[in-house]
C-alpha positions as CSV (number, residue, x, y, z in Angstrom):
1,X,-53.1,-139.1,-2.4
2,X,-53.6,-136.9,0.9
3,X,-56.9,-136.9,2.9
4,X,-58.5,-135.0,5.5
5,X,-58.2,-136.1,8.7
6,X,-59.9,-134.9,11.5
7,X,-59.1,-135.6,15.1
8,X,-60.6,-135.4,18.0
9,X,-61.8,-136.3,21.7
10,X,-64.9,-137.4,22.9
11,X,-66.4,-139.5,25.3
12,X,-64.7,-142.6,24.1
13,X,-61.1,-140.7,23.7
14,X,-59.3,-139.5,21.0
15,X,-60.2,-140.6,17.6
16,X,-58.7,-139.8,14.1
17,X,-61.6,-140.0,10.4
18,X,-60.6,-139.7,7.4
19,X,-63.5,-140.4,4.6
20,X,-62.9,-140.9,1.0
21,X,-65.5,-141.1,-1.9
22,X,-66.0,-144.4,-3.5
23,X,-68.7,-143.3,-6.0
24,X,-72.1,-142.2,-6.5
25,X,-75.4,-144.0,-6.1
26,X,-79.3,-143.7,-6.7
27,X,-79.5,-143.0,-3.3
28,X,-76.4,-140.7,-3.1
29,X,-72.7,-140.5,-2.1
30,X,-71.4,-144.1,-1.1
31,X,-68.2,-143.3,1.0
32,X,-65.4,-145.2,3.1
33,X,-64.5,-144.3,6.3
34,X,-61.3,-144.8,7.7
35,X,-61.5,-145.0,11.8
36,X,-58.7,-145.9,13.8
37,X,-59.3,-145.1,18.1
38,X,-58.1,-147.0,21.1
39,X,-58.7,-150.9,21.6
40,X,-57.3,-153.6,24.4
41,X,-53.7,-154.0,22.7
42,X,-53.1,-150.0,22.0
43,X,-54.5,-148.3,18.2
44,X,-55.9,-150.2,15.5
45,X,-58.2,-148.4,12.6
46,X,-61.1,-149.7,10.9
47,X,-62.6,-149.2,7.2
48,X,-66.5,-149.1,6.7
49,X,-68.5,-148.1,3.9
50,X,-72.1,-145.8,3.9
51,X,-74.3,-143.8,1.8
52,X,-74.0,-140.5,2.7
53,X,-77.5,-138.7,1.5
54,X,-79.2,-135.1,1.7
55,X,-82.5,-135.4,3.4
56,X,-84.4,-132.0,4.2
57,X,-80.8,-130.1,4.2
58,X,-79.3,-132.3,6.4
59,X,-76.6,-135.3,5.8
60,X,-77.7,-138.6,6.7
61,X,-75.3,-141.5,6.8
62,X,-76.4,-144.6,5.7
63,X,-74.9,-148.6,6.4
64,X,-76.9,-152.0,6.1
65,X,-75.4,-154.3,8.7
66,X,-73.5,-157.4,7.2
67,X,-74.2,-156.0,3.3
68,X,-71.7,-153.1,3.8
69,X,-67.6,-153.4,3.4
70,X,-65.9,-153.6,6.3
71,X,-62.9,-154.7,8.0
72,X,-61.3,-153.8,11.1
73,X,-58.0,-154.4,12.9
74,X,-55.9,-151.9,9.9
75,X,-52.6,-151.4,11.0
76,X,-52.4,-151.7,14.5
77,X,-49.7,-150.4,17.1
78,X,-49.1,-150.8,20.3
79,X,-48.9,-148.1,23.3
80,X,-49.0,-147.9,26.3
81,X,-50.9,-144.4,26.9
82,X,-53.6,-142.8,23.7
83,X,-52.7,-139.2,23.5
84,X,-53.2,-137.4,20.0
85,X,-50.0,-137.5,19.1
86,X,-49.3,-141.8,19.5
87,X,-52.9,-141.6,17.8
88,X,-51.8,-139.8,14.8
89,X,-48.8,-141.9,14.0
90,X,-51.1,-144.6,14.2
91,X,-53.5,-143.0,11.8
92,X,-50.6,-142.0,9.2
93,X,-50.0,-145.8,9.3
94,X,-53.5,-147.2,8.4
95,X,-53.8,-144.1,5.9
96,X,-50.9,-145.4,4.1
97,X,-52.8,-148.7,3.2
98,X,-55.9,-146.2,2.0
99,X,-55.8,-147.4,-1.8
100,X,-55.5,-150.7,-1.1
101,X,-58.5,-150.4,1.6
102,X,-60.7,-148.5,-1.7
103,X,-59.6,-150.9,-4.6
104,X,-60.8,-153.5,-2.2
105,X,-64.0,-151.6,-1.4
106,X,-64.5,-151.1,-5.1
107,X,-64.3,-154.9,-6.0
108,X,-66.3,-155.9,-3.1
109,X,-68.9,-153.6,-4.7
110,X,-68.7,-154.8,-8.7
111,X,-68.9,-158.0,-7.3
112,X,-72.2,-157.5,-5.2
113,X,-73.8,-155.4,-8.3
114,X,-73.5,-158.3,-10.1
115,X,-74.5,-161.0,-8.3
């Protein structure tokens, strides 16, 4: 499956998001997030899951800290300088593990509803 991928440079550097939809909720559209930006040994992405919700016509994005999936250090690679194009490889890498990232988001989620 493809995703969108936007990238970008801010005040922190280049960054690459992708987003897919893990489902809907009472509260509205729960979402993962697929991150992956500099850290100390080069690129490395991380997954994290909010609830994405329209509130007076704008989106708000929603997480509860320590109750939400996520999990960091995806796919890292080592370089020696960030520019968009070493950060886009790096991106293609961690999107390649995307399913696996959502069927684990998924259980992590049946299990919690249940318990």
């Amino acid at each position: 499956m493809t995703y969108q991928t936007k990238i970008d440079k801010g005040y922190d550097g280049w960054q690459a998001k992708s987003e897919a939809v893990l489902g809907q909720t009472p509260k509205g559209t729960r979402l993962l997030s697929l991150r992956t930006s500099k850290t100390r040994q080069g690129l490395a992405s991380t997954a994290s899951v909010f609830i994405r919700s329209l509130k007076t016509g704008y989106a708000v994005d929603t997480t509860i800290l320590f109750q939400d999936f996520f999990k960091s250090g995806i796919a890292p690679t080592a370089c020696n300088r960030v520019t968009g194009k070493s950060l886009e490889t790096a991106n293609q890498a961690a999107l390649s593990q995307m399913e696996s990232l959502l069927a684990e988001a998924q259980a992590f989620y049946n299990t919690t509803m249940q318990a």
